[in-house]
N, C-alpha and C positions, 0 to 999 in steps of 0.2 A: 685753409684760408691763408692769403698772402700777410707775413707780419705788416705792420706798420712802418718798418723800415729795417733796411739792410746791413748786416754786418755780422760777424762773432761779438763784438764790443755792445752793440746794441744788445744783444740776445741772453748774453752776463747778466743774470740776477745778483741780487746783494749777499753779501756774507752774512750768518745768523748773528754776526757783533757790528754790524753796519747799518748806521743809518742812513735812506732813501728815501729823498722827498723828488716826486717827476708830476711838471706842471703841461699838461695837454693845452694844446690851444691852438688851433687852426683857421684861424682869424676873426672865425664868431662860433664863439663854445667858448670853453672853461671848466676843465676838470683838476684834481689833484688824488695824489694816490702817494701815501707815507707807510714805508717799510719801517717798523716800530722795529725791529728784532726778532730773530728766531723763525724768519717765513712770515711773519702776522704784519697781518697789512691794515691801513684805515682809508677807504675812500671817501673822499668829500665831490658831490655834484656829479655831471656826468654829460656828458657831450658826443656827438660822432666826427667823425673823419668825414671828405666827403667820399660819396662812392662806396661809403662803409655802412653795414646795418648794425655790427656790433660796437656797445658804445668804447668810446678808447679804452678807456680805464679796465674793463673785461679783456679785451683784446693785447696790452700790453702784460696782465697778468700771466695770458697764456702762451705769452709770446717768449718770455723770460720761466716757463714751467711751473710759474705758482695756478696754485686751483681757488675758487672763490668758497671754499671752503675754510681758508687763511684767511679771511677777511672779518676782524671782530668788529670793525664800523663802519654804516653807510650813512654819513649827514649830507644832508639836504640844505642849502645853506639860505637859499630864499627858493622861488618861484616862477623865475624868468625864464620864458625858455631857451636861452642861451646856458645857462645854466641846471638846465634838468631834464635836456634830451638824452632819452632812454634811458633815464634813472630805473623807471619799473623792472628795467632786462635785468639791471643788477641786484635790485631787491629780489627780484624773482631766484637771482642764482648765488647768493649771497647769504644760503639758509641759515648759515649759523652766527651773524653778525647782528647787533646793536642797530638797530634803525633810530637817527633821531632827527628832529628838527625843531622849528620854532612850536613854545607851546601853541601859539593863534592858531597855527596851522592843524591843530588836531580838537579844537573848543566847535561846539555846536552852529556858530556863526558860520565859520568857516565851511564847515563839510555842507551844510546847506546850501552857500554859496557855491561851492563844487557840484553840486549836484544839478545846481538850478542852468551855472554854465559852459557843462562838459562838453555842449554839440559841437559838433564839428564845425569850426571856421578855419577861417585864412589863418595863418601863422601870427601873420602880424597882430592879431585880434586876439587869438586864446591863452596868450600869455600863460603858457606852461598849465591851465587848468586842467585840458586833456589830460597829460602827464601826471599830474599830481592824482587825479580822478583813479588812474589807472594805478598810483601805489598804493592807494590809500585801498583798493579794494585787494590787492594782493595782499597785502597789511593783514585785512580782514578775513581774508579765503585760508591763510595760513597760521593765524590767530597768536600772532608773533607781538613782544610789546613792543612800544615805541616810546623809546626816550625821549620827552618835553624837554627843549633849552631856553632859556632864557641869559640875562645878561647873570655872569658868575655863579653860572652851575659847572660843579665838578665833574664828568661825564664818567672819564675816571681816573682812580685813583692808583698808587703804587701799589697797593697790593692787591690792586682786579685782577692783577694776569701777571702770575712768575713767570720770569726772563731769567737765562740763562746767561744774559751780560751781565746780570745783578745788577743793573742803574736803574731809576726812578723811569716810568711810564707814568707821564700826567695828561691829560687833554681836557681843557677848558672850556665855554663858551663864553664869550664877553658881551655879547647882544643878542639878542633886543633888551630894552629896555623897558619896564614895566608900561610906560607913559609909550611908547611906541604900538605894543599893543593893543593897548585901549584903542588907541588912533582906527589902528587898522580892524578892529571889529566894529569899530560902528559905522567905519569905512563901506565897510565889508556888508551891513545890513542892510546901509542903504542903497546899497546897488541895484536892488528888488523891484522890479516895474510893480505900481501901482495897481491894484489890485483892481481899479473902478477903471484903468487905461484901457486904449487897444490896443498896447504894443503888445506884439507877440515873438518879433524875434530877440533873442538877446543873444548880445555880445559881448564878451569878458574884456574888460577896459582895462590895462594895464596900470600899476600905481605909478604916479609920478617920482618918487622917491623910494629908495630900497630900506624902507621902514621894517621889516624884518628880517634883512641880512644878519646870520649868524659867524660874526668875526670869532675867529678860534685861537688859543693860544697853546699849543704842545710843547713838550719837553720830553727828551730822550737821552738821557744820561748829560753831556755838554751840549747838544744842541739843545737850542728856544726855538721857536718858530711864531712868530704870528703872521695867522692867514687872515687877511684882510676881507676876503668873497667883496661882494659890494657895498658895505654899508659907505655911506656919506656921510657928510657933514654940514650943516645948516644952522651954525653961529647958538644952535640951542640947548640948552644946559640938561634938557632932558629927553634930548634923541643922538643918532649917530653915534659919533668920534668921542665928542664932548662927554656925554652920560657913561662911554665905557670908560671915559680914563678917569672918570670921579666915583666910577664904582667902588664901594668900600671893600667887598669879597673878593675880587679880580685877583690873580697870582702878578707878584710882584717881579719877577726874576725879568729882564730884557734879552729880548731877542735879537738873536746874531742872523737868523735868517728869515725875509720879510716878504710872503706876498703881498705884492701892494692891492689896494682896492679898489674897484670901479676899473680897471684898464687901466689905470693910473691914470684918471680925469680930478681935471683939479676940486672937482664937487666931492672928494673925498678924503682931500687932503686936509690934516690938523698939522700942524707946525709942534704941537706938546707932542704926540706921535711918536715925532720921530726922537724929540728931545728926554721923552719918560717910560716910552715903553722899549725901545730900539738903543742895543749897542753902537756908536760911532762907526757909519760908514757899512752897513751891513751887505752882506750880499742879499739881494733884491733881484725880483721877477716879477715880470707881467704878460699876462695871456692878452694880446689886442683883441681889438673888437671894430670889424668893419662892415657895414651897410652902405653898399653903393660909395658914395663918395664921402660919405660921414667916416672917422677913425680916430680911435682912442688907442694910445694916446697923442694926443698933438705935440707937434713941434715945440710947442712952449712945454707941454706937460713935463717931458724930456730932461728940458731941459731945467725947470725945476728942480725935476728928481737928482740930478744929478749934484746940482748943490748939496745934497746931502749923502749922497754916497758915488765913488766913481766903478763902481760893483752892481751892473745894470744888465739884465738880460732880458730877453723878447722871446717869447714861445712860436711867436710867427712873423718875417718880416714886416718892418713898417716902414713909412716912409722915411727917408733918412739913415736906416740901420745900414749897416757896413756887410755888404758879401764877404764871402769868404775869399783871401790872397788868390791869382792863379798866377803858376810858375811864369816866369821870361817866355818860357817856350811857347807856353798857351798861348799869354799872351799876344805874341807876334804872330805864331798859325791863325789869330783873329784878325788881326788888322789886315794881315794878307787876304782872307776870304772875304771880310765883307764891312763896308762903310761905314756902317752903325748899328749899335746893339739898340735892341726892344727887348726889356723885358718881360719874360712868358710871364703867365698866368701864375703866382706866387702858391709855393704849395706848402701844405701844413706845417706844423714843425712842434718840438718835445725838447724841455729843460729836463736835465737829470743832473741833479745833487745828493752829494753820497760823502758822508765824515766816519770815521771810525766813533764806534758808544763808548768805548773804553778809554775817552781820551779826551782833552778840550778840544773843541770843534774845529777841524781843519777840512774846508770843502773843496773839493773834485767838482766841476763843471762840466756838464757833457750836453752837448747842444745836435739835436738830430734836423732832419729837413730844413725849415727856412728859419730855425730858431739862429737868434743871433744875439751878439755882446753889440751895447750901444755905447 
């Protein structure tokens, strides 16, 4: 199988005292994949390429010689299917790793509601329930447990797994929220056509708001990390952004490196955020997200972002993002052949960040296909 992209430098896995955080993103997906140390990897969510059946995150393991055997965590961060295409592949190959997600996602409401609407629809309708149908019965076929998160659960702790860098391995969940849940099971119950109706087809209706995104916060020796997945934000004290940063359990320490949330749309943004959980200026990524002529994140989003840090990278061109220099020479061999440039069809693209563990966090950016610095 052709890797995901070319090079010796791509192909370089990480040193066992090196940490790797690589964010997939090919203009509608969203993956991530954290080399902890020592080979041991954590995936979070899961997406394809296009053209591609294996999900990135499996394919870039095997692309760099690790086996899914190295892999002690699959989280599952919400339900969207941008977010949870061919997750099953990797639960499936991923025997010896931590399955976890939101707890709603494994309560009786829930698996009822999966059952009731796994049929087969259009994409735009089945809102990742197929997908989730299909882990939850590998889940079940393989008799593996699944770790329930909610907002400040420990997933794990320093002494789940000796490392040979001797630094702290922590991994956090900061969401959902107790009161988010609730939300979403009774959400979730009344979905259920009417038992005296005739409707007979049903269709799995996406939620309006990403009320179970599980925002993550890691640590690995000097690096923090908070991964944002999509939870939002909605001015309310006991959902999103709000209820995680008022959580009393949460770990305390700021993160120096920050996936942002939602594509970086501003329905996700809190201003304490960046001010309580986030070191000054952080290096920051984001996976876009395009349908049609809709794209996250906007012009404005941007440029927001930027007022808070000038350390901005994009997983897949967006509009506005800067190509990469071509020489004098190029250049003029263009102007000589032809009158004006169209840009082709924009193709996927992969951030990779990499700090030594033995050391305060100093990051390496390494930007593949159409990923770019904005």
């Amino acid at each position: 199988m052709p890797t995901l992209f070319d090079g010796s430098e791509y192909l370089t896995g990480p040193r066992a005292d090196e940490f790797e955080l690589v964010l997939f993103g090919p203009g509608y997906g969203e993956a991530v994949a954290a080399h902890i140390g020592d080979g041991k990897w954590v995936l979070i969510d899961s997406c394809r390429f296009p053209q591609r059946t294996e999900p990135a995150s499996l394919q870039y393991l095997e692309d760099i010689s690790a086996a899914p055997d190295d892999v002690v965590a699959v989280i599952a961060t919400h339900w969207d299917n941008d977010h949870i295409n061919g997750l099953s592949s990797i639960v499936r190959r991923c025997e010896n790793a931590k399955f976890c997600m939101s707890g709603a996602l494994g309560r009786d409401e829930f698996i009822a509601y999966v059952k009731a609407y796994n049929e087969p629809f259009p994409g735009k309708n089945k809102s990742g329930v197929e997908e989730i149908a299909e882990v939850l019965n590998e889940l079940g076929n393989s008799k593996r447990t699944v770790r329930r998160v909610d907002q400040s659960t420990r997933i794990f702790s320093p002494e789940d797994i000796a490392m040979s860098h001797c630094r702290n391995f922590e991994l956090w969940s900061l969401s959902p929220a107790q009161f988010e849940v609730d939300n979403f099971l009774m959400w979730a119950a009344g979905q259920f056509p009417d038992a005296a109706s005739v409707e007979t087809r049903r269709v799995a209706v996406r939620r309006l708001n990403n009320d179970l995104s599980v925002a993550l916060h890691l640590t690995v020796g000097g690096v923090v990390v908070l991964l944002g997945a999509d939870l939002e934000e909605e001015g309310n004290p006991e959902t999103g952004w709000s209820a995680a940063l008022t959580a009393s359990g949460r770990p305390r320490s700021k993160a120096n490196l920050f996936k942002i949330p939602h594509h970086g749309s501003v329905t996700a943004h809190h201003e304490k955020v960046w001010d309580g959980m986030l070191e000054p200026s952080p290096l920051s990524i984001i996976a876009p997200w395009t349908i049609g002529s809709a794209m996250l994140p906007t012009a404005d989003d941007v440029v927001r972002i930027q007022n808070h840090t000038p350390h901005l990278y994009v997983s897949a061109a967006i509009a506005g993002s800067r190509p990469k220099p071509r020489s004098a020479t190029v250049e003029k061999m263009i102007k000589a052949a032809a009158r004006s440039l169209v840009s082709a069809r924009r193709s996927p693209g992969m951030i990779r960040v990499r700090s030594p563990i033995n050391s305060p966090a100093v990051f390496k950016v390494e930007l593949f296909g159409s990923a770019a610095s904005l």
